[in-house]
PALOKE-760969 format. One line per field, with one value per residue (C-alpha): residue number from 1; residue in three letters; x, y, z. Coordinates in steps of 0.2 Angstrom, whole numbers, plus 5000, padded with zeros to 4 digits. Layout:
# residues N
nr <- c(NUM_...)
rest <- c(ALA_...)
c1 <- c(X_...)
c2 <- c(Y_...)
c3 <- c(Z_...)
This chain:
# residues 580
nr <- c(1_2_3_4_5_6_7_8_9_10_11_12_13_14_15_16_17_18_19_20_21_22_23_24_25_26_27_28_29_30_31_32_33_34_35_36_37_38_39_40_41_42_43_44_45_46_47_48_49_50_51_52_53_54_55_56_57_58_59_60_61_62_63_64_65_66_67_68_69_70_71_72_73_74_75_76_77_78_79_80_81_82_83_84_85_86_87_88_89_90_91_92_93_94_95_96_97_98_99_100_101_102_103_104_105_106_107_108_109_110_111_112_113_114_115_116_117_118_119_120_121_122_123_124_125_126_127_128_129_130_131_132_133_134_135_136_137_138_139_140_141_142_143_144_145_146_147_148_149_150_151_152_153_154_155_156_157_158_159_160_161_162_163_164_165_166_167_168_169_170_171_172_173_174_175_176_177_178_179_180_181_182_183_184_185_186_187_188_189_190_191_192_193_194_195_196_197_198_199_200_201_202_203_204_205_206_207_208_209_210_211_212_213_214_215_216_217_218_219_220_221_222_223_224_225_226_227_228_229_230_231_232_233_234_235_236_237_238_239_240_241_242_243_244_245_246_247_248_249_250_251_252_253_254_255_256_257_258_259_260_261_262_263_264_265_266_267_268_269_270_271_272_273_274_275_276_277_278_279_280_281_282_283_284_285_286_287_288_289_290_291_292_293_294_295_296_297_298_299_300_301_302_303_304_305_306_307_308_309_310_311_312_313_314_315_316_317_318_319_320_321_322_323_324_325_326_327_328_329_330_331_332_333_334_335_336_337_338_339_340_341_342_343_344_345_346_347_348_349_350_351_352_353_354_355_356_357_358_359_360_361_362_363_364_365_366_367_368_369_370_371_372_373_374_375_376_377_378_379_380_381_382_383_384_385_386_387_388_389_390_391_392_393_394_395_396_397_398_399_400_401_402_403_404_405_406_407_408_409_410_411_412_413_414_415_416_417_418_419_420_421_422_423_424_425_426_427_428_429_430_431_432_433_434_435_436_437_438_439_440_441_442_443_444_445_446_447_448_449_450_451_452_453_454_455_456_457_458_459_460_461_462_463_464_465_466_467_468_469_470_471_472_473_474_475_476_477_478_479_480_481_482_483_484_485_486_487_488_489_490_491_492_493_494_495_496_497_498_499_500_501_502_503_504_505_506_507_508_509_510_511_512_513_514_515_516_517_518_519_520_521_522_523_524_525_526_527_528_529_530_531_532_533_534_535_536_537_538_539_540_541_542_543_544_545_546_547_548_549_550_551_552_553_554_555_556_557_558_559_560_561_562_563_564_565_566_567_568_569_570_571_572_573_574_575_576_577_578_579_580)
rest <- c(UNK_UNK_UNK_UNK_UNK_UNK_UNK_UNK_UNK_UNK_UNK_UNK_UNK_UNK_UNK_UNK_UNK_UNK_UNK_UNK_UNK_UNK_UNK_UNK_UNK_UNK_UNK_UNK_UNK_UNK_UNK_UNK_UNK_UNK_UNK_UNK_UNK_UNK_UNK_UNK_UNK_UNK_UNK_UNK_UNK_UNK_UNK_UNK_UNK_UNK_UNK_UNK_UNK_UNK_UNK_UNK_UNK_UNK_UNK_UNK_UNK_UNK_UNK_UNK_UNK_UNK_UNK_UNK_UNK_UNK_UNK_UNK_UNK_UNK_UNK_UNK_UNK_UNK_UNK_UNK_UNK_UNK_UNK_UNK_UNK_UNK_UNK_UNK_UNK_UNK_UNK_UNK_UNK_UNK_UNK_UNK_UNK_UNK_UNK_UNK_UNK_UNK_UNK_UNK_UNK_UNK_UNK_UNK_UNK_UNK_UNK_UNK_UNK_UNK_UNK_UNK_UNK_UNK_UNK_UNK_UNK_UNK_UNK_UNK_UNK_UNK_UNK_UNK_UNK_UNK_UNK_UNK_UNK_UNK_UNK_UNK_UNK_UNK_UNK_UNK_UNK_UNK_UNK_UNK_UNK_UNK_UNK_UNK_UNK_UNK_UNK_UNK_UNK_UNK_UNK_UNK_UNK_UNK_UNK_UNK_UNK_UNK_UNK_UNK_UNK_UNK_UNK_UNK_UNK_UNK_UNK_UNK_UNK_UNK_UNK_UNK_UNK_UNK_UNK_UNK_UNK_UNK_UNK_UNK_UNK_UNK_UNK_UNK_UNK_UNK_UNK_UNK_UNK_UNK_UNK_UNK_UNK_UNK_UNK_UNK_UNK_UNK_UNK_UNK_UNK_UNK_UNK_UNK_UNK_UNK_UNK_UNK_UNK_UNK_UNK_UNK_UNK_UNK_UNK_UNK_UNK_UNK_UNK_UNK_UNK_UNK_UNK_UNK_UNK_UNK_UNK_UNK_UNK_UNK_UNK_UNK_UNK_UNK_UNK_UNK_UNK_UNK_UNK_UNK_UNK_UNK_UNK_UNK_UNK_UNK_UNK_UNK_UNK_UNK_UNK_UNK_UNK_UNK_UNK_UNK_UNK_UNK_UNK_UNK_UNK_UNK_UNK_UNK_UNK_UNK_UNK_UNK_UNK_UNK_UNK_UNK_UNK_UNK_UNK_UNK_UNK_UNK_UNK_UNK_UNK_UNK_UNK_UNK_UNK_UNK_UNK_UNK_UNK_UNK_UNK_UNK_UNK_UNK_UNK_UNK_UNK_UNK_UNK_UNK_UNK_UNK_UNK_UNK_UNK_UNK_UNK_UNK_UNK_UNK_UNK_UNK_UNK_UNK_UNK_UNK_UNK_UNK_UNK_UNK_UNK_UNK_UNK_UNK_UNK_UNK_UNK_UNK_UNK_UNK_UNK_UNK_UNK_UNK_UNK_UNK_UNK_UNK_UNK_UNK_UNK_UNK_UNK_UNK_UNK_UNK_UNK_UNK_UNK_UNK_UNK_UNK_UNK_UNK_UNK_UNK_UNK_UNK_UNK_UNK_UNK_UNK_UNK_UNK_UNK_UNK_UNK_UNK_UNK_UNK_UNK_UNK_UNK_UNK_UNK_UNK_UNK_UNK_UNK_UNK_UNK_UNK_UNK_UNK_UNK_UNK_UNK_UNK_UNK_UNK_UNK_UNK_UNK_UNK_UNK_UNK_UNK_UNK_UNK_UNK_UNK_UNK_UNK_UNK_UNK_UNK_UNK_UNK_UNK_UNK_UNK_UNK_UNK_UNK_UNK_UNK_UNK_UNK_UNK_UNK_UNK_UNK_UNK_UNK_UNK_UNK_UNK_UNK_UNK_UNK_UNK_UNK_UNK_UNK_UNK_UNK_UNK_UNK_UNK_UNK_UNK_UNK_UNK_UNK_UNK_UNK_UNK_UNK_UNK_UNK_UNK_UNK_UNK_UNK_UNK_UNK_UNK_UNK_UNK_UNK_UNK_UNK_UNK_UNK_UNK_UNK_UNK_UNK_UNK_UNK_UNK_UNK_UNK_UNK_UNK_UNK_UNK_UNK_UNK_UNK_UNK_UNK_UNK_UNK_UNK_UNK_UNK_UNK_UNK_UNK_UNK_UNK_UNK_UNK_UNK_UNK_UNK_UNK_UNK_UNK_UNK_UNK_UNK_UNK_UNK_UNK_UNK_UNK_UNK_UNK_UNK_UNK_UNK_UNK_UNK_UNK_UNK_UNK_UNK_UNK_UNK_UNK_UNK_UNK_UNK_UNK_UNK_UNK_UNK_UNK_UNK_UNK_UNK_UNK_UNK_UNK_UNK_UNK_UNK_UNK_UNK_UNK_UNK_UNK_UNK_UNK_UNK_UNK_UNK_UNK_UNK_UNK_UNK_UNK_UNK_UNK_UNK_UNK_UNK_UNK_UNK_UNK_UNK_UNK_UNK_UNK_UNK_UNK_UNK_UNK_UNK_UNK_UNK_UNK_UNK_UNK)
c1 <- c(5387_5387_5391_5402_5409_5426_5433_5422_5425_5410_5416_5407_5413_5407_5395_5407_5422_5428_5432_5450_5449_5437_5450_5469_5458_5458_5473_5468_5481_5475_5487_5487_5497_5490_5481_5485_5472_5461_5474_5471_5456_5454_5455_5466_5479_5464_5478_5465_5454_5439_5425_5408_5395_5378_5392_5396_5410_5425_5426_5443_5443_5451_5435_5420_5412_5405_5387_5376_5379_5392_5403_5419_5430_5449_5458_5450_5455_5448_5454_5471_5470_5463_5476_5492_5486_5480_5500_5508_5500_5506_5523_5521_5524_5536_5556_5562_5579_5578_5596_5600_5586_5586_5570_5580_5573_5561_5550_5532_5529_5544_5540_5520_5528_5536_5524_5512_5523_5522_5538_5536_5525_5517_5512_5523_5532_5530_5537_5544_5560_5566_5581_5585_5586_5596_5602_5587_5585_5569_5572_5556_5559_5543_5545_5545_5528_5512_5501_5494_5490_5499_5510_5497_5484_5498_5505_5486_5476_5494_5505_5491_5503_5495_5511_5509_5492_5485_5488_5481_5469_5466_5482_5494_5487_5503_5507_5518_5523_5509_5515_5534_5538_5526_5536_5541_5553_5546_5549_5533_5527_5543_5540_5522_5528_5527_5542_5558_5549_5553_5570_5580_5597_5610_5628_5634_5647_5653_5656_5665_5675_5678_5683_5697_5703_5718_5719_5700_5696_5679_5667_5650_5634_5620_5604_5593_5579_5594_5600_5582_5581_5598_5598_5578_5585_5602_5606_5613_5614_5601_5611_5602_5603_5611_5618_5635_5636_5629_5645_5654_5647_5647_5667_5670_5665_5682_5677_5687_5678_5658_5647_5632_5620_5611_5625_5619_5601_5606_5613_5598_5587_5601_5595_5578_5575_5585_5574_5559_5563_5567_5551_5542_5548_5550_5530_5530_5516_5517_5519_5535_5538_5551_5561_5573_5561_5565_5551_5539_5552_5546_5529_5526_5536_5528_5506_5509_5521_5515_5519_5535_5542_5537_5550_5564_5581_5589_5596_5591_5605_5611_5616_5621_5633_5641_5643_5651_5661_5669_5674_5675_5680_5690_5698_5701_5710_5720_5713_5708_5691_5691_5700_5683_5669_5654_5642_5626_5616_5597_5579_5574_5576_5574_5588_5597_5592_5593_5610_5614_5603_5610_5616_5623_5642_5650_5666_5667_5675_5658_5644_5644_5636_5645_5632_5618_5614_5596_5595_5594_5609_5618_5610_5617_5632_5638_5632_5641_5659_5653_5650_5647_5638_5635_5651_5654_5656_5647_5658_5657_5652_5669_5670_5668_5654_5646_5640_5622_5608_5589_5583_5591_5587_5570_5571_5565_5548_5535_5534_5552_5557_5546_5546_5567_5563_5553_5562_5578_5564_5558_5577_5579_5565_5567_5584_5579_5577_5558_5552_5561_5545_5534_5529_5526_5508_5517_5523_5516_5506_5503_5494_5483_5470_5472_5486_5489_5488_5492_5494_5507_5512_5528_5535_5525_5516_5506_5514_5501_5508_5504_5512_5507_5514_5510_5507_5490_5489_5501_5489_5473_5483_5492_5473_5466_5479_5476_5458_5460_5454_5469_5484_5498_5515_5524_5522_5531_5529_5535_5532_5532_5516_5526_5539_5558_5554_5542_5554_5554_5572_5568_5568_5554_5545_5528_5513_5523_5523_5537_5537_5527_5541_5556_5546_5546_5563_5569_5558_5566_5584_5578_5570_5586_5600_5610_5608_5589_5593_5600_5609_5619_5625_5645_5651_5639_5643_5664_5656_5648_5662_5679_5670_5653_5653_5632_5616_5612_5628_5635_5647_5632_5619_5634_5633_5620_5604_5599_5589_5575_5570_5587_5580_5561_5551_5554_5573_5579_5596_5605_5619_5634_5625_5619_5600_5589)
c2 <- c(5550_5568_5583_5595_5608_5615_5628_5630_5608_5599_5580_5566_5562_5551_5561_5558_5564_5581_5597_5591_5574_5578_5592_5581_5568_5578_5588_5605_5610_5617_5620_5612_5613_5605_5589_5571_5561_5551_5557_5576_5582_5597_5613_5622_5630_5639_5639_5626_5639_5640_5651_5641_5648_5652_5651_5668_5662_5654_5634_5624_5611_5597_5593_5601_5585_5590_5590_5588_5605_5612_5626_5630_5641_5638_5653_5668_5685_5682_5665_5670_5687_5674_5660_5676_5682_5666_5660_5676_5675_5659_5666_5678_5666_5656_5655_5660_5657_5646_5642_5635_5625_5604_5605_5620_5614_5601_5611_5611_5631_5637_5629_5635_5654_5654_5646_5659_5673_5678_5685_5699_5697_5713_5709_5708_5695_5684_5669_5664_5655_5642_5633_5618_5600_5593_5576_5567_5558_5567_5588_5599_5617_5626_5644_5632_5624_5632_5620_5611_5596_5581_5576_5575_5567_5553_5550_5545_5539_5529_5526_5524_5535_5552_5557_5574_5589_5605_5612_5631_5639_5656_5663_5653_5639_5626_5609_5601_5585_5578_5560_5561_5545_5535_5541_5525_5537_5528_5546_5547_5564_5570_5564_5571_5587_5599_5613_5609_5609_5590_5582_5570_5574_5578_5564_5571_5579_5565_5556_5564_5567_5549_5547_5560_5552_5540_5532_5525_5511_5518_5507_5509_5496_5501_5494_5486_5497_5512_5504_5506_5527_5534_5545_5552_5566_5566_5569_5555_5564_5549_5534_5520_5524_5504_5499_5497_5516_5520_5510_5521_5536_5529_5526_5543_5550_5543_5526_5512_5501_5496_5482_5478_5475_5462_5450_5455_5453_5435_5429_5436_5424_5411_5414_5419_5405_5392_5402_5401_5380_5378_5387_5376_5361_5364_5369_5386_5399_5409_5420_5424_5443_5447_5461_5469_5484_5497_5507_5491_5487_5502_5501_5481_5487_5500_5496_5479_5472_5456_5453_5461_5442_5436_5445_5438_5437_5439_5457_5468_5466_5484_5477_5461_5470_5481_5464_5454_5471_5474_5455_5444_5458_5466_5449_5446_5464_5461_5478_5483_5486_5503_5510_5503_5515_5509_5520_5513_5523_5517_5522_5525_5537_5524_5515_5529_5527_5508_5509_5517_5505_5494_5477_5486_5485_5466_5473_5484_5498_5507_5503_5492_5504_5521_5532_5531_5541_5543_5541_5560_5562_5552_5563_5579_5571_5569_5585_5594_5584_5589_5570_5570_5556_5555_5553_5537_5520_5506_5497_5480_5480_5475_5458_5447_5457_5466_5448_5444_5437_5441_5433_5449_5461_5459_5464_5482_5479_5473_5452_5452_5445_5435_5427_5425_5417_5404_5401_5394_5387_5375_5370_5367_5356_5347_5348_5354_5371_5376_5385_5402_5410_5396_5410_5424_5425_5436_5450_5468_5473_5491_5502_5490_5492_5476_5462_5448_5428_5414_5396_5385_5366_5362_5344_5338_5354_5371_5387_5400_5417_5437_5452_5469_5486_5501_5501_5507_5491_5482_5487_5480_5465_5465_5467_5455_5443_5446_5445_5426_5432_5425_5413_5413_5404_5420_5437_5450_5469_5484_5501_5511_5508_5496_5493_5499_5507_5521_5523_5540_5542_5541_5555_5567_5572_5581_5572_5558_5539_5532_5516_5502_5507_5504_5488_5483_5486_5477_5462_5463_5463_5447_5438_5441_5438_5421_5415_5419_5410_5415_5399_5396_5413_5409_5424_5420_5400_5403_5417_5401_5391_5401_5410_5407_5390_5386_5396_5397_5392_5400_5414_5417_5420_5432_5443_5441_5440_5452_5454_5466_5467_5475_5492_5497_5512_5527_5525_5542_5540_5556_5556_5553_5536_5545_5538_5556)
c3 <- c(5350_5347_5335_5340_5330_5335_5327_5310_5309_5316_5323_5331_5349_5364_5374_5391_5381_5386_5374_5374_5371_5356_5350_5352_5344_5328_5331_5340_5351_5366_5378_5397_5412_5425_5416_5417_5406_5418_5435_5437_5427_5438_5426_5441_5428_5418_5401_5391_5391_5377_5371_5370_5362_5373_5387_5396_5403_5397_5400_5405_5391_5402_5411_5402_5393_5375_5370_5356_5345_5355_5345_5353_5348_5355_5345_5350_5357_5370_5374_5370_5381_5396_5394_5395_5409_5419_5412_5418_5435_5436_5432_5447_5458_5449_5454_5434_5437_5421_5415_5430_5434_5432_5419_5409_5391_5396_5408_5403_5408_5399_5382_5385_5390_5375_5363_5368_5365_5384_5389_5398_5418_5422_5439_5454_5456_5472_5478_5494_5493_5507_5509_5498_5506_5494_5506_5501_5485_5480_5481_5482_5478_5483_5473_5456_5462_5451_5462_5447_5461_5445_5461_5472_5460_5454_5474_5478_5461_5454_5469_5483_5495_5498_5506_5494_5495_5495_5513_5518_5510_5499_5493_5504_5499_5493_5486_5505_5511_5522_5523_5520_5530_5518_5502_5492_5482_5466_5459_5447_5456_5448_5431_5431_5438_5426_5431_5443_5459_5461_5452_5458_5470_5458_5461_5445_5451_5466_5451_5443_5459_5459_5441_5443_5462_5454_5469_5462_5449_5446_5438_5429_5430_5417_5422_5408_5405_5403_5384_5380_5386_5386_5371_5372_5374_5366_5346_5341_5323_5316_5322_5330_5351_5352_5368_5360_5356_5375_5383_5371_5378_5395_5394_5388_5404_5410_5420_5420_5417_5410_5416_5413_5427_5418_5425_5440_5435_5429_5446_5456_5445_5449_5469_5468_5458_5469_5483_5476_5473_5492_5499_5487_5495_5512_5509_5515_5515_5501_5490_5490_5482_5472_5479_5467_5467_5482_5481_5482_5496_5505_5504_5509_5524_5526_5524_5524_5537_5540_5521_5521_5530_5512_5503_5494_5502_5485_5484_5469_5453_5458_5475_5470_5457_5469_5482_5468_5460_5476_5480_5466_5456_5466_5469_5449_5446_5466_5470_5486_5488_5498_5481_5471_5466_5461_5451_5444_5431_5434_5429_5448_5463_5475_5471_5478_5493_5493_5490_5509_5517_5531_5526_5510_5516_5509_5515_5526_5517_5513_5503_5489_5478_5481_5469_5457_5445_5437_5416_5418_5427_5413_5401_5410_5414_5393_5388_5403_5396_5379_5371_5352_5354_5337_5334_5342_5336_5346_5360_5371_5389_5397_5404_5413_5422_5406_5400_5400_5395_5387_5402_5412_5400_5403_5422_5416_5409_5422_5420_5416_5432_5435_5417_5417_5434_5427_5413_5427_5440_5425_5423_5440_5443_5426_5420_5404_5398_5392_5377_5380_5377_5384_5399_5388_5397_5411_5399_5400_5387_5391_5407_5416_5431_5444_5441_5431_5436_5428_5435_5427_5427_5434_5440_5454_5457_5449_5454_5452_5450_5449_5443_5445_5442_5451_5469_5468_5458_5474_5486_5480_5477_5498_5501_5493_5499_5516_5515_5509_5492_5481_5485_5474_5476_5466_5465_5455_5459_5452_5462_5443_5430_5417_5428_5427_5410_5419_5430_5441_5436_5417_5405_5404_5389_5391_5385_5378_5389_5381_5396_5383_5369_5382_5386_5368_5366_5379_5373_5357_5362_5371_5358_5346_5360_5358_5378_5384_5402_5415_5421_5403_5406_5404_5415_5430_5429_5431_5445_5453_5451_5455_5471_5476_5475_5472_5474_5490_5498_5512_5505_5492_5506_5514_5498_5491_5501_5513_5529_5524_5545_5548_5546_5549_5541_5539_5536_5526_5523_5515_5500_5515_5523_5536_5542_5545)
């Protein structure tokens, strides 16, 4: 340990802290733009800026480690004279278009602007604006880059990808796409970017489209990590932000009808369980991967194509929704599926572009899913209709496709497949339910390096498992397994540290990782819900019985399973369905 005196207060600090750490330790705001905490550490945006004493020079704090009677002094002058002009430059180049950009309100180098009373640029402003490819699920805008590297640094340290860096040097020297055909769309360089030069494709307004067609019944699915995020960034006025009151919301943008994916999540566990059971006894190599994550989809095609044979069949719940909306559905109501429109509201960008994959298409009237919408989206889309969410009472999911269980709910916290899934296998193979927490060893318990294993007893066998979350972390894991390092029977993967609830498509707030308190709140509407497996799920047995007959039958392999070597990376496919 060491004594380091920061602004008049001395503190004892590790001796590989940095400045920063030491000072947000004890509550001394220095401001930062470019830094991510143990991701970019590179001190490129010079605003953390401090005065050392016996230092000439001023020091970034982000990555200058303290020593032993170091006295900084973050409030000076001069600091504050350096940290203006380093943010005014940056400004220079800056597209400042503010009120009509996506990050409007939540953009990191807005809020530092005006928290440091800079208002005014006095240098020339340059930027070079390029057209906008907004077909794409993830839209880069290159005048609202400041180069702080957080995309690149997260695309290779988190995701493993690369697919963003620095390219050119000196003053044209810019954040490009260098491996674009490797992008997963996971979206986490968009959440770490700090300004709107990365967002999501905006289907707000397609939706809406929809919504006011009267020849459409337009339908909402609400994934299970969205009840535990919707309102981050909403004033609900101090009301609890309860799923019931986000269906209300939901139903006052002018759909027809609200579901709740977790039906959907419920089936999938209903096949990939059934799946799982079949491979196990027909003694098949293993593992077989989960595959209701499309980003992980992606990259397992992608690095790793002799696993990608391993994947599960079982669609993910968004597509088994829009297969099961658009027949069975569409069968209860005696409505033409071509008049259908399926809107998902998800935590993701990739499910975007799943949605448009080939083999998507139950009826032949056009995809299953017809949009998705981020949780960002959702939040744009009830301020824009003016929502007084506040105002609202809670609501029911309609039926009989909003009924679920905490087995499904659980899908959007890393482990939650994979522990609902065993829950249904161990009723399969005994015919008896387990303890509904009895493989609570799976769960997520925050950021973790590596993956998790566990081996568990089940009638005539042991089915050794995995889960990871991250795909740095799913790469070191699809190595070691095709070095012979590990066997497992199961693995779960999530493309997004902590699974659905880290989502790229989630709300953004600087500085704050809300992803373990989704998780936790997820886990607790599990642990309180009445049904917590998926096969005494009332709603998906009458589905079972009126129309797909069993798992695994014939019309449930039609619709519900896919053929993940029907398309090969890179597929791009743009808003329209068309493959780029």
């Amino acid at each position: 340990m060491v004594t380091i005196t920061i602004d008049g207060c001395a503190y004892e600090a590790p001796e590989e802290a940095t400045i920063l750490e030491v000072a947000r330790e004890h509550r001394v705001d220095i401001p930062t733009l470019c830094y991510l905490r143990e991701i970019n550490e590179i001190g490129a945006c010079r605003v953390c800026l401090v005065e050392v004493e016996g230092i000439d020079h001023l020091v970034a704090a982000c990555n200058n480690k303290v020593a032993d009677g170091m006295v900084v002094h973050t409030d000076t002058p001069r600091v504050r004279r350096a940290r203006a002009a380093n943010l005014q430059l940056i400004l220079s180049r800056h597209d400042r278009r503010c009120p009509t950009c996506f990050r409007n309100g939540t953009c990191q180098l807005q809020a530092l602007a005006d928290r440091m009373n800079v208002h005014e640029v006095p240098y020339t402003t340059f930027f070079e604006t390029k057209p906008i490819d907004a077909r794409f699920p993830l839209v880069r805008e290159p005048e609202k880059c400041v180069n702080c590297l957080r995309c690149v640094s997260t695309c290779q340290k988190v995701q493993a990808l690369g697919v963003w860096d620095l390219v050119d040097s000196g003053s044209r020297a810019h954040v490009d796409a260098v491996a674009e055909d490797e992008c997963a769309y996971c979206g986490q360089c968009i959440a770490n970017c700090p300004t709107g030069a990365l967002h999501e494709r905006d289907d707000t307004e397609r939706v809406f489209e929809a919504i006011n067609d009267p020849e459409k019944v337009v339908i909402a699915q609400v994934a299970p990590t969205v009840r535990s995020s919707w309102a981050e960034m909403l004033d609900l006025g101090g009301k609890a932000p309860t799923p019931g009151r986000m269906v209300a919301a939901i139903r006052r943008l002018g759909f027809d009808y609200v579901f709740d994916t977790d039906f959907a999540a419920d089936v999938t566990i209903m096949e990939e369980a059934s799946e799982l059971m079949a491979r196990l006894a027909a003694g098949e190599e293993g593992p077989m991967f989960t595959s209701c994550c499309p980003g992980w989809v992606r990259f397992v095609k992608d690095r790793y194509p002799a696993l990608a044979g391993r994947l599960s069949t079982t669609k993910s719940p968004q597509q088994i929704f829009g297969a099961l909306a658009k027949t069975y559905y569409a069968q209860l109501l005696g409505v033409d599926p071509e008049n259908i429109y399926v809107v998902s509201y998800m935590p993701c960008i990739a499910k975007k572009m799943e949605a448009a994959y080939p083999g998507m298409d139950s009826t032949g009237t056009g995809p299953d899913v017809d949009a998705v919408l981020t949780v960002r989206e959702l939040t744009r889309q009830l301020r824009s209709r003016f929502v007084n969410v506040d105002l609202l009472e809670e609501e029911e999911f309609d039926r009989p496709l909003g009924v679920a269980t905490g087995a499904g709910h659980i899908f959007g916290v890393t482990g939650g497949v994979m522990e609902a899934a065993l829950r249904t296998a161990y009723f399969f193979a005994t015919g008896e339910n387990p303890d509904a927490d009895a493989f609570h060893e799976v769960r997520h318990e925050g950021p973790e390096r590596g993956w998790r294993e566990k081996t568990f007893d089940l009638p005539d066998c042991q089915l050794k498992i995995a889960v990871a979350s991250g795909l740095a972390n799913a790469d070191a894991l699809c190595r070691a397994l095709e070095r012979g390092e590990v066997r497992y029977d199961f693995v779960e993967i999530m493309a997004c540290p902590g699974g659905c609830v880290g989502g790229g498509g989630q709300p953004i707030i600087e500085g704050i990782n809300l992803s373990a308190d989704r998780g936790c709140t997820l886990r607790i509407i599990d642990e309180q819900s009445e049904l917590r497996f998926s096969h005494e799920n009332p709603a998906v047995k009458a589905c079972y019985d009126d129309f797909l007959g069993e798992p695994l039958s014939e019309r449930a392999e039609e619709l519900l399973h896919s053929d993940h070597a029907a398309w090969a990376m890179p597929l791009r496919v743009t808003a329209d369905g068309a493959v780029a």
